[in-house]
PDB file of N, CA, C and O in Angstrom, chain B, residues numbered from 101:
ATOM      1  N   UNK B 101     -55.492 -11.188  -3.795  1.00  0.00           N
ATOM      2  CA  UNK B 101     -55.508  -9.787  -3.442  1.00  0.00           C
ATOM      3  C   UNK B 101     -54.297  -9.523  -2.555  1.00  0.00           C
ATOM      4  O   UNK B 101     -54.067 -10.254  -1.591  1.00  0.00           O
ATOM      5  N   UNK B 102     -53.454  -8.399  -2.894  1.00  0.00           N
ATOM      6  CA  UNK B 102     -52.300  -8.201  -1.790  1.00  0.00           C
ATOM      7  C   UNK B 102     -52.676  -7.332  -0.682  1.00  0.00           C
ATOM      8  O   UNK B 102     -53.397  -6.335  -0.695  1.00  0.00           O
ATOM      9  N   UNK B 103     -52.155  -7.801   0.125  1.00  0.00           N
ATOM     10  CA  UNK B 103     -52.229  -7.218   1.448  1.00  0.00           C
ATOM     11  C   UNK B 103     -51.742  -5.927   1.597  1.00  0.00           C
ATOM     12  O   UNK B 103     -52.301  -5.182   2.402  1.00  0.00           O
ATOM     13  N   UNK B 104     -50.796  -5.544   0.953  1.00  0.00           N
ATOM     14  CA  UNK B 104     -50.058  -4.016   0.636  1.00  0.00           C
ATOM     15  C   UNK B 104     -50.884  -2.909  -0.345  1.00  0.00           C
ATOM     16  O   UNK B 104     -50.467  -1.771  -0.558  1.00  0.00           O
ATOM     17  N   UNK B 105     -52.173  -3.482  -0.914  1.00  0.00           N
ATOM     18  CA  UNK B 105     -53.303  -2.794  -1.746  1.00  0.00           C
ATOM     19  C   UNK B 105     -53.866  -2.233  -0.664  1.00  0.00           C
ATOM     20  O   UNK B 105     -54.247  -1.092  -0.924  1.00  0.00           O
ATOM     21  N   UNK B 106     -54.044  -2.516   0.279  1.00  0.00           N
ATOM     22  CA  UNK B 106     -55.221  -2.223   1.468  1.00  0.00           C
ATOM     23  C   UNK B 106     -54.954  -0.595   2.216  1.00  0.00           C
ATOM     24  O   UNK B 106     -53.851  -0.050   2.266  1.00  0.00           O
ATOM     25  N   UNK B 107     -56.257  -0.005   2.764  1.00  0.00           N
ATOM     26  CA  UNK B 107     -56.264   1.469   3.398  1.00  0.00           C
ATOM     27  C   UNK B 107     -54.863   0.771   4.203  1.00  0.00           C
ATOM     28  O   UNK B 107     -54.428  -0.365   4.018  1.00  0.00           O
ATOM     29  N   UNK B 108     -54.294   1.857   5.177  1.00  0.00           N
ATOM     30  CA  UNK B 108     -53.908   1.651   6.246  1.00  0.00           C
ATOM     31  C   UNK B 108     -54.850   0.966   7.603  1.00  0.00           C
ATOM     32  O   UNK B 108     -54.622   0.138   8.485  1.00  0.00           O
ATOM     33  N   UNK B 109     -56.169   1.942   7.143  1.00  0.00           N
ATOM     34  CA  UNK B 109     -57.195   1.533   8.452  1.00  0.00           C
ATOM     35  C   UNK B 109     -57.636  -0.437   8.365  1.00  0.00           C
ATOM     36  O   UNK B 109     -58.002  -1.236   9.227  1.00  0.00           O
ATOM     37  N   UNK B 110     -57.335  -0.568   6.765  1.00  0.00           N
ATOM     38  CA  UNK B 110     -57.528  -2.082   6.613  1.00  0.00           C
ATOM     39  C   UNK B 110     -56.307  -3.102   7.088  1.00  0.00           C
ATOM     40  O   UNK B 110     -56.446  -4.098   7.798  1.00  0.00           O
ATOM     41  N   UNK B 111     -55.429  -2.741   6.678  1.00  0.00           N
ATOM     42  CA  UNK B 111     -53.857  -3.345   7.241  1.00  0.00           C
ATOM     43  C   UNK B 111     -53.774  -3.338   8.893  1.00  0.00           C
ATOM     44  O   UNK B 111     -53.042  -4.040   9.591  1.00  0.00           O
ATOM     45  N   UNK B 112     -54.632  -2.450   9.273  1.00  0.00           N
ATOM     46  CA  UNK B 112     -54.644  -2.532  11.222  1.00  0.00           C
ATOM     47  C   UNK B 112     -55.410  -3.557  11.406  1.00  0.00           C
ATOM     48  O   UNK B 112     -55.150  -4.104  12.478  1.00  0.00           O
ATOM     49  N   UNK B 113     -56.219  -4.041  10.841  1.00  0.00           N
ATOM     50  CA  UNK B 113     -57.745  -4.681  11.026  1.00  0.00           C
ATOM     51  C   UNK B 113     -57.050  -6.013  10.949  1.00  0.00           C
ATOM     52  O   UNK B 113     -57.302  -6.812  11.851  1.00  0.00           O
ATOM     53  N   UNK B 114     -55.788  -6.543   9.520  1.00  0.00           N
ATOM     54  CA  UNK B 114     -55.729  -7.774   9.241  1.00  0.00           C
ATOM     55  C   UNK B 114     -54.855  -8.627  10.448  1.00  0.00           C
ATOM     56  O   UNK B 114     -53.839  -8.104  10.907  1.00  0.00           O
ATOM     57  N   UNK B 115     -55.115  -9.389  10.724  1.00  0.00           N
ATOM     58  CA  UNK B 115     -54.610 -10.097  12.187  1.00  0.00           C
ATOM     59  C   UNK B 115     -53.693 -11.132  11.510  1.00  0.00           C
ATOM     60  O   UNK B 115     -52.464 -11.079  11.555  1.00  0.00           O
ATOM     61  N   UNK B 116     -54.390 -12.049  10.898  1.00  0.00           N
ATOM     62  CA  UNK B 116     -54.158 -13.399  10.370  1.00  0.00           C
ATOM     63  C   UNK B 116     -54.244 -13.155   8.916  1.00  0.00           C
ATOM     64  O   UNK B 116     -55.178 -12.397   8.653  1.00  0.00           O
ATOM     65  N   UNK B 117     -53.424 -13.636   7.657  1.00  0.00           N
ATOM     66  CA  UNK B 117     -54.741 -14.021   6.478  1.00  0.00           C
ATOM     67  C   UNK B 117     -53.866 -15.291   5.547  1.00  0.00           C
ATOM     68  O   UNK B 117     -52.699 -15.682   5.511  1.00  0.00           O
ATOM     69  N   UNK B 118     -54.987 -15.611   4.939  1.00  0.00           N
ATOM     70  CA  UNK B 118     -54.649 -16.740   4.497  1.00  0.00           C
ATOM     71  C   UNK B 118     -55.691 -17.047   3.127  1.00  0.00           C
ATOM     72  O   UNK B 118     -56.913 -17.000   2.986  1.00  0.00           O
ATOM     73  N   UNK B 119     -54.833 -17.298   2.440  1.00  0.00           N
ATOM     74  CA  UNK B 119     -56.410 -17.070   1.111  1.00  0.00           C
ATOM     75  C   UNK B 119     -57.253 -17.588   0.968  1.00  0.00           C
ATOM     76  O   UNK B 119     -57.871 -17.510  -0.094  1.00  0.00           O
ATOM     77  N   UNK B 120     -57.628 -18.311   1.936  1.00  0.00           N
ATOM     78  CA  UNK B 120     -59.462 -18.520   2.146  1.00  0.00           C
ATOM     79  C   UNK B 120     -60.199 -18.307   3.128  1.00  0.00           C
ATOM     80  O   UNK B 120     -61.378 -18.626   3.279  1.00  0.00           O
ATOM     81  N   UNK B 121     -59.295 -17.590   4.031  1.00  0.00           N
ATOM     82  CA  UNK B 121     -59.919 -17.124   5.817  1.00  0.00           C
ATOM     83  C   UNK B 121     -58.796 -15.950   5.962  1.00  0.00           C
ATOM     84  O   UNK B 121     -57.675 -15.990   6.469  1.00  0.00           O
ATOM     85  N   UNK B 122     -59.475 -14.941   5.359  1.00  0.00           N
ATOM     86  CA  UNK B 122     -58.706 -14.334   6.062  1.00  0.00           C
ATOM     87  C   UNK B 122     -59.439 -13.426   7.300  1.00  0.00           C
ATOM     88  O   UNK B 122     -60.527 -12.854   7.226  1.00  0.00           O
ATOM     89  N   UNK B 123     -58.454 -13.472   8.530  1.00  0.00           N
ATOM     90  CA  UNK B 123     -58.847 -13.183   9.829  1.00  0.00           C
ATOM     91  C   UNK B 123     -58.986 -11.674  10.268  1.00  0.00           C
ATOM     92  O   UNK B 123     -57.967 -10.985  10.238  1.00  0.00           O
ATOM     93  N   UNK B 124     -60.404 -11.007  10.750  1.00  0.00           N
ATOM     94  CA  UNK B 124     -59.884  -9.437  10.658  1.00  0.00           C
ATOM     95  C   UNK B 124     -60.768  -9.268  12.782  1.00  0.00           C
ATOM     96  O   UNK B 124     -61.780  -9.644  13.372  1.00  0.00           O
ATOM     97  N   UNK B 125     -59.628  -8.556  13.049  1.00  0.00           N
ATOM     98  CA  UNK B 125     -59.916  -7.852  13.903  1.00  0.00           C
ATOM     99  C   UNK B 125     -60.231  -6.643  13.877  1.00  0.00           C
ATOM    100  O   UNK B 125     -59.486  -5.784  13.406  1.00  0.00           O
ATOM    101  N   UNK B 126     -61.843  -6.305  14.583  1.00  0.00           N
ATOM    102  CA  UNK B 126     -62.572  -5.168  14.901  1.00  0.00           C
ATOM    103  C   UNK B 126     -62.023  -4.274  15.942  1.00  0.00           C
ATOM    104  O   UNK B 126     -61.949  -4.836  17.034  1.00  0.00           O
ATOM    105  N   UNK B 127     -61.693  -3.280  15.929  1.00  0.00           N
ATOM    106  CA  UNK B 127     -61.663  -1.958  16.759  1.00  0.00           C
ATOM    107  C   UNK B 127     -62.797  -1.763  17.909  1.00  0.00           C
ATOM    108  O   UNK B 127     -63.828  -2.139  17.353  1.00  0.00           O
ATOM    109  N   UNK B 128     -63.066  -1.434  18.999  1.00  0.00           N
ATOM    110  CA  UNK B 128     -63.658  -1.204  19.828  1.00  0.00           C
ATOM    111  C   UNK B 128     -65.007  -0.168  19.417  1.00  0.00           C
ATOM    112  O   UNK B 128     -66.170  -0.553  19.541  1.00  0.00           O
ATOM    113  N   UNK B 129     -64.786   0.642  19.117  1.00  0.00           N
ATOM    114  CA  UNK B 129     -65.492   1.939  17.817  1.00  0.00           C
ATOM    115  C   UNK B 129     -65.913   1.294  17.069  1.00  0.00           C
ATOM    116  O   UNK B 129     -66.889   1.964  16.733  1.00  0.00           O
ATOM    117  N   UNK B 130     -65.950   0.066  16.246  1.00  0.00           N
ATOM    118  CA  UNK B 130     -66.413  -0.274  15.081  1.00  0.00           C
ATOM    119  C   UNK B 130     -67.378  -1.233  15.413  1.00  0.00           C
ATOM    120  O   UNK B 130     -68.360  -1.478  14.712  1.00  0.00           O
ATOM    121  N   UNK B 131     -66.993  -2.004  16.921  1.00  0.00           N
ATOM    122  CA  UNK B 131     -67.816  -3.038  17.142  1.00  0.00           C
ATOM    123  C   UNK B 131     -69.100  -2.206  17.650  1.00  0.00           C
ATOM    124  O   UNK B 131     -70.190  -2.584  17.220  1.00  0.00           O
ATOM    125  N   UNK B 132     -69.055  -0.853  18.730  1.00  0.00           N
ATOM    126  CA  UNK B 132     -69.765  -0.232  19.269  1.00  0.00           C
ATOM    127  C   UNK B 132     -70.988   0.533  18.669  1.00  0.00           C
ATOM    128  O   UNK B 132     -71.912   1.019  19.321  1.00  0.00           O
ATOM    129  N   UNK B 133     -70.802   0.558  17.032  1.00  0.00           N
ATOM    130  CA  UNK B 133     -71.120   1.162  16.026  1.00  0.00           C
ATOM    131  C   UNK B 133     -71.892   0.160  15.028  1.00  0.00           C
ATOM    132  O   UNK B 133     -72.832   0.526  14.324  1.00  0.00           O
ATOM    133  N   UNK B 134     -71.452  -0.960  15.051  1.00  0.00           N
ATOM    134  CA  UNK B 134     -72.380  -2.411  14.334  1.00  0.00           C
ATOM    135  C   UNK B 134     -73.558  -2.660  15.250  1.00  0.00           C
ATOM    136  O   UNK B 134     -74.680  -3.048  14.921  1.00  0.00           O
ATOM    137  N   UNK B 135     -72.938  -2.262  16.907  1.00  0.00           N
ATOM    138  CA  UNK B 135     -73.988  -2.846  17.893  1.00  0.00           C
ATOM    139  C   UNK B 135     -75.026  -1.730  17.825  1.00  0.00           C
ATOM    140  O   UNK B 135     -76.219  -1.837  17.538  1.00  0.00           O
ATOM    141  N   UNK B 136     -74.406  -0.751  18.113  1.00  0.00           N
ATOM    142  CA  UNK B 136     -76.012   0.722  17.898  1.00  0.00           C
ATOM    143  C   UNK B 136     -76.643   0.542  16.350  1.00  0.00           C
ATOM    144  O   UNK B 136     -77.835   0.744  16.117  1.00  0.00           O
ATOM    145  N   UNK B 137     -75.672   0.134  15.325  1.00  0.00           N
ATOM    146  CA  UNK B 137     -77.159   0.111  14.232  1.00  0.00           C
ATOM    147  C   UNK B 137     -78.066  -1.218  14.010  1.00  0.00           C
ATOM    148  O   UNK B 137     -78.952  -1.304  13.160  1.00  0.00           O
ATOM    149  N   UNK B 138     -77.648  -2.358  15.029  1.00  0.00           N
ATOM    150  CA  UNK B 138     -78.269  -3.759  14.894  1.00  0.00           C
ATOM    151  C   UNK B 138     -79.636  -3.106  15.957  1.00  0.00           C
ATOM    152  O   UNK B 138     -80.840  -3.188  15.714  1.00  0.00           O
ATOM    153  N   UNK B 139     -79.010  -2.502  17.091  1.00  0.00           N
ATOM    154  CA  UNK B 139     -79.928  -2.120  18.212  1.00  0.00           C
ATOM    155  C   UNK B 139     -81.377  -1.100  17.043  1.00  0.00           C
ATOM    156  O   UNK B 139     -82.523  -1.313  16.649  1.00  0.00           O
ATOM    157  N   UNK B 140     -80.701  -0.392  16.974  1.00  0.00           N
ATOM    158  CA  UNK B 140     -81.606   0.448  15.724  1.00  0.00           C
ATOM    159  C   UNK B 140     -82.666  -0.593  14.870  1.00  0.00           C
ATOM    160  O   UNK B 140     -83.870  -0.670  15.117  1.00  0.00           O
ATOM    161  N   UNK B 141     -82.094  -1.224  14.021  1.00  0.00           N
ATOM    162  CA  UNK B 141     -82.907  -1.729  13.143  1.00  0.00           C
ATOM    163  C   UNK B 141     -83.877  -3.313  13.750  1.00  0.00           C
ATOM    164  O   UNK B 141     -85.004  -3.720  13.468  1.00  0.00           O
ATOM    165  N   UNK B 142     -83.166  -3.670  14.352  1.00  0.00           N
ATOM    166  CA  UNK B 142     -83.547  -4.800  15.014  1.00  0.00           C
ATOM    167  C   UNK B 142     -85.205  -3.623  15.969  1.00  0.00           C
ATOM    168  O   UNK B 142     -86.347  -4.080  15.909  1.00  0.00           O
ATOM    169  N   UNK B 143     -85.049  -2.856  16.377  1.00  0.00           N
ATOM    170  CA  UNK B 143     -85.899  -1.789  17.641  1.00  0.00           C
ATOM    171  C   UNK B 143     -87.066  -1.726  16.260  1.00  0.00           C
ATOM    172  O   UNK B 143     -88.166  -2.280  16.262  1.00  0.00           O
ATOM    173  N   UNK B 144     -86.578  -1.035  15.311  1.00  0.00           N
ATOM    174  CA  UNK B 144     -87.426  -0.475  14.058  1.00  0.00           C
ATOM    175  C   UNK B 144     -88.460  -2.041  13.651  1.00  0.00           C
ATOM    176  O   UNK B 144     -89.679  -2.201  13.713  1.00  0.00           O
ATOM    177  N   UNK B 145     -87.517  -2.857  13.301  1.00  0.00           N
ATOM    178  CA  UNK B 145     -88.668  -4.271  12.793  1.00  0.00           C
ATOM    179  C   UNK B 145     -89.609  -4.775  14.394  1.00  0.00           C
ATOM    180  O   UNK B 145     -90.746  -5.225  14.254  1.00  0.00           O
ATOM    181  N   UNK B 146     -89.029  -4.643  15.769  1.00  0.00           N
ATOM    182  CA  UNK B 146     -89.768  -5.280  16.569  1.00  0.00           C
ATOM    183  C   UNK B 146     -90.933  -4.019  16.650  1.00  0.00           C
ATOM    184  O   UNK B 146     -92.040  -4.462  16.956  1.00  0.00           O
ATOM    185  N   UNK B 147     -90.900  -2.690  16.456  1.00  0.00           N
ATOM    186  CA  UNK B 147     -92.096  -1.609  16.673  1.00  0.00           C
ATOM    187  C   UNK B 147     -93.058  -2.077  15.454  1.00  0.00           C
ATOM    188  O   UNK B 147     -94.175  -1.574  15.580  1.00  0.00           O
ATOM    189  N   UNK B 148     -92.940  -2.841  14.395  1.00  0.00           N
ATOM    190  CA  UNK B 148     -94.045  -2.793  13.407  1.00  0.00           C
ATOM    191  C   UNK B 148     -94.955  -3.605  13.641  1.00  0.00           C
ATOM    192  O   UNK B 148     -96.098  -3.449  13.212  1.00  0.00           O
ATOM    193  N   UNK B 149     -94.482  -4.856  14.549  1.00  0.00           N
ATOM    194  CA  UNK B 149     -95.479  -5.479  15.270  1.00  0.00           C
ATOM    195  C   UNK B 149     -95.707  -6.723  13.947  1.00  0.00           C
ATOM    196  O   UNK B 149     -95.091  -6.824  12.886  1.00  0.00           O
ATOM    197  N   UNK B 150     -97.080  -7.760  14.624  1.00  0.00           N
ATOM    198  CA  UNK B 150     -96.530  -8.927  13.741  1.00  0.00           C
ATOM    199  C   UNK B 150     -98.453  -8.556  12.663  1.00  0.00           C
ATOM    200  O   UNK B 150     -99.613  -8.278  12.967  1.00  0.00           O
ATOM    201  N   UNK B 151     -97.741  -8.780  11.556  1.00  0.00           N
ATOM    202  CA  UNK B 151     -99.336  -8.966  10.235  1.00  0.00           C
ATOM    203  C   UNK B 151    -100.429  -9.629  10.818  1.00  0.00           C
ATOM    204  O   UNK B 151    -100.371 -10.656  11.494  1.00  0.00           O
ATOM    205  N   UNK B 152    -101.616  -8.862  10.462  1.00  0.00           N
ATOM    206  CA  UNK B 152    -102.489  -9.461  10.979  1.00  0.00           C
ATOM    207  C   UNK B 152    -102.981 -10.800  10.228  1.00  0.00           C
ATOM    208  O   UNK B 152    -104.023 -11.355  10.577  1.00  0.00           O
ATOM    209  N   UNK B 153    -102.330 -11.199   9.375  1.00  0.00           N
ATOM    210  CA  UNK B 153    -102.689 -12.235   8.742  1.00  0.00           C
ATOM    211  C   UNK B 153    -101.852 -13.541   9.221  1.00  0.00           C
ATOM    212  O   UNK B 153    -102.175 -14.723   9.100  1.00  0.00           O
ATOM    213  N   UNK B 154    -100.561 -12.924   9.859  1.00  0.00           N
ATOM    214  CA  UNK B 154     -99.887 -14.334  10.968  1.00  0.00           C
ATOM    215  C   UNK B 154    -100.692 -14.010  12.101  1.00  0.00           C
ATOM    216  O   UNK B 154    -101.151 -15.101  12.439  1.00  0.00           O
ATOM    217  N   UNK B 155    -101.031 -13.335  12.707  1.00  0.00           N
ATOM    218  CA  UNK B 155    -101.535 -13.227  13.844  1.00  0.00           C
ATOM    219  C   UNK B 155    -102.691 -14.394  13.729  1.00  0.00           C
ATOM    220  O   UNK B 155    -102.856 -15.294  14.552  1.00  0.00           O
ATOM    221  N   UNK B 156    -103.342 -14.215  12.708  1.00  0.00           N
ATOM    222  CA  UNK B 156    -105.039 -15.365  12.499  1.00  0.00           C
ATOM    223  C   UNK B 156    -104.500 -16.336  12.158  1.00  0.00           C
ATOM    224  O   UNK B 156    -105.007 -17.292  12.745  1.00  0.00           O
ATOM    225  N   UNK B 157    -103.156 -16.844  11.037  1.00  0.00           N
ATOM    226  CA  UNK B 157    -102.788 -18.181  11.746  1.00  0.00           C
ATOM    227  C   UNK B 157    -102.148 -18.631  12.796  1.00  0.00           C
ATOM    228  O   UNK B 157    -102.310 -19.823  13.056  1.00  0.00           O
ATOM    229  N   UNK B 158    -101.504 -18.043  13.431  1.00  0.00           N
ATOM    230  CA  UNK B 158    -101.687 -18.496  14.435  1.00  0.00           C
ATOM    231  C   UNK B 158    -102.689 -18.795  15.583  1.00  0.00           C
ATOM    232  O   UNK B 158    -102.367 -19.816  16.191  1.00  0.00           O
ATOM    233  N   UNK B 159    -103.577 -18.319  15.952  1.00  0.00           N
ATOM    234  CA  UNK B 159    -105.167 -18.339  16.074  1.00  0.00           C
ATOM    235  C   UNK B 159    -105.202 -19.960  15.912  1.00  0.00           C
ATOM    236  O   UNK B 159    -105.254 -20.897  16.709  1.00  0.00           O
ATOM    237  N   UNK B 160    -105.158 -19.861  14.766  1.00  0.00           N
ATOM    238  CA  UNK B 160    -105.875 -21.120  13.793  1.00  0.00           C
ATOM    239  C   UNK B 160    -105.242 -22.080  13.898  1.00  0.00           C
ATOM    240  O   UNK B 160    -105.766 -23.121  13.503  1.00  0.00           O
ATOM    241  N   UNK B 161    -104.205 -22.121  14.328  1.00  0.00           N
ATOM    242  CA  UNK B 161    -102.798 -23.348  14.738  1.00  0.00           C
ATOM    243  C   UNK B 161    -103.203 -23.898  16.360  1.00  0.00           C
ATOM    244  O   UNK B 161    -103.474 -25.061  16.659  1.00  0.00           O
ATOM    245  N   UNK B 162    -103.164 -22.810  17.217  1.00  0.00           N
ATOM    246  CA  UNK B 162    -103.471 -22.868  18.364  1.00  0.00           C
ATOM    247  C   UNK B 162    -105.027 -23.520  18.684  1.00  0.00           C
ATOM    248  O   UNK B 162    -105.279 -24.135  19.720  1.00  0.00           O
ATOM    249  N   UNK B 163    -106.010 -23.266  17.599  1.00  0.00           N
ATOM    250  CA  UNK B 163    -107.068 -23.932  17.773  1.00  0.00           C
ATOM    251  C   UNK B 163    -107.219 -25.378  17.926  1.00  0.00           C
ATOM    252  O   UNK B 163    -106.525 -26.108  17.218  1.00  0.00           O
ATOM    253  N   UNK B 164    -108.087 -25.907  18.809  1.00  0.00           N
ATOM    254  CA  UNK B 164    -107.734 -27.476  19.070  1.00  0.00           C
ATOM    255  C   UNK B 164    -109.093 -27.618  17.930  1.00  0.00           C
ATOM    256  O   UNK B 164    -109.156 -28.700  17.347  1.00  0.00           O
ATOM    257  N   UNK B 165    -109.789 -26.944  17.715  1.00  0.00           N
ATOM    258  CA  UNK B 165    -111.010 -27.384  16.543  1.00  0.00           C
ATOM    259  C   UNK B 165    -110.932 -26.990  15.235  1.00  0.00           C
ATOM    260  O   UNK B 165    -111.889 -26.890  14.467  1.00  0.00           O
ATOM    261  N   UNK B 166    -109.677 -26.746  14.966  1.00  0.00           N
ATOM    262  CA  UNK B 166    -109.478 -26.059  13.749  1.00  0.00           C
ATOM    263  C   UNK B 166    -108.958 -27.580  12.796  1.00  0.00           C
ATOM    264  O   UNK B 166    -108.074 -28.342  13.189  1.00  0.00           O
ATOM    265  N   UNK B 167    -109.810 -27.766  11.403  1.00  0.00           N
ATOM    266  CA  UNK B 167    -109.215 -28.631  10.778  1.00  0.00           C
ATOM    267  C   UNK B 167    -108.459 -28.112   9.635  1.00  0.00           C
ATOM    268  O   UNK B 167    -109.055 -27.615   8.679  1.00  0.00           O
ATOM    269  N   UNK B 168    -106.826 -28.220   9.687  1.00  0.00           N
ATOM    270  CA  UNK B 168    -106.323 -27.706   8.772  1.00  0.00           C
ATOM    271  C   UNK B 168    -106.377 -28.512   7.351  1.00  0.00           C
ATOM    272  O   UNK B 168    -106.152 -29.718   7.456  1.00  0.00           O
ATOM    273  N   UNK B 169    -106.658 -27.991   5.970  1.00  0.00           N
ATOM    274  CA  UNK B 169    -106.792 -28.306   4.820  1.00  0.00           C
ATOM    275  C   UNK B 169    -105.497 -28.011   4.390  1.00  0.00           C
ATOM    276  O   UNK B 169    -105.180 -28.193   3.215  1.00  0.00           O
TER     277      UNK B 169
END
């Protein structure tokens, strides 16, 4: 892939490249913007809380009289 194909906004990004690593530096804005939608979705899966069907094995793990089959 040539390097001269790329947006402009991609050609700012390329630091290093090399055709099997090539190296990209993030913008301040872009990193700030990966971090609010990880914060987001990461917030969204910890509010659903855990199945009640791990919840009872675990129960059942934690039990010292529990014989697992």
């Amino acid at each position: 892939m040539n390097k001269d194909n790329h947006s402009p906004r991609m050609k700012a990004m390329y630091v290093q490249r090399s055709e099997k690593n090539p190296v990209v530096k993030l913008g301040p804005d872009i990193k700030a913007k990966i971090g609010m939608q990880l914060r987001q979705i990461y917030g969204e899966i910890v509010d659903q809380g855990v199945p009640d069907r791990f919840v009872e094995i675990i129960k059942r793990l934690d039990d010292p009289n529990y014989e697992g089959r």
